[in-house]
C-alpha positions, 0 to 999 in steps of 0.5 A, spaced: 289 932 100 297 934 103 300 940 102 306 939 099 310 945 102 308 940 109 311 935 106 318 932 108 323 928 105 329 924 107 333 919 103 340 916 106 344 914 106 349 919 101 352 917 097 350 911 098 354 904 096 349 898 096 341 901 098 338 907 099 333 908 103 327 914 102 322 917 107 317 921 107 314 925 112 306 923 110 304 916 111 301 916 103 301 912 097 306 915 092 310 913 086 318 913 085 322 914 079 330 914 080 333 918 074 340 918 071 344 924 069 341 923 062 334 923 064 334 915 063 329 912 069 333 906 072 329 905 077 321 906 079 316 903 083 309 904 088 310 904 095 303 905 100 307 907 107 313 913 107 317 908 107 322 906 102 329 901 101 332 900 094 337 896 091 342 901 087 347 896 087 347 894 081 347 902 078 354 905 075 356 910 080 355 917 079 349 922 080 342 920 080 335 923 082 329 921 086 323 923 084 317 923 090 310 923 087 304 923 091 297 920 089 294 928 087 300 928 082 304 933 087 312 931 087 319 933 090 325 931 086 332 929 091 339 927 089 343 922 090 350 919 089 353 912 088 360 909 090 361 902 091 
């Protein structure tokens, strides 16, 4: 099991026009769930590397947020803003 203080993550780039891409710095499963400011899921998925690149060009600019979950329900919750 991964300790999640061990865990680092990055998501770029920001603000962020057309993709974002998020990284992680273990190589483990995990789910995302991107919010809006209102708590509306606007994006989610599964992905088996510790990497990942979203289209967020379709998303209304503003304020979002990612958040990271491990397999062992362990999560880290980042921001990000789109322009475009």
């Amino acid at each position: 099991m991964v300790e999640l203080s061990s865990v680092e993550v990055g998501l770029y780039p920001n603000p962020a026009d057309d993709q974002i891409t998020f990284v992680s710095s273990v190589e483990e499963p995990f789910t995302y769930k991107v919010f809006d400011v209102t708590g509306r899921i606007v994006l989610e998925g599964s992905h088996q590397q510790a990497l990942v690149t979203l289209d967020v060009s379709d998303l209304v600019e503003g304020k979002y947020f990612f958040k990271y979950t491990l397999e062992n329900q362990a999560s880290i919750i980042t921001t990000f803003i789109t322009i475009h």
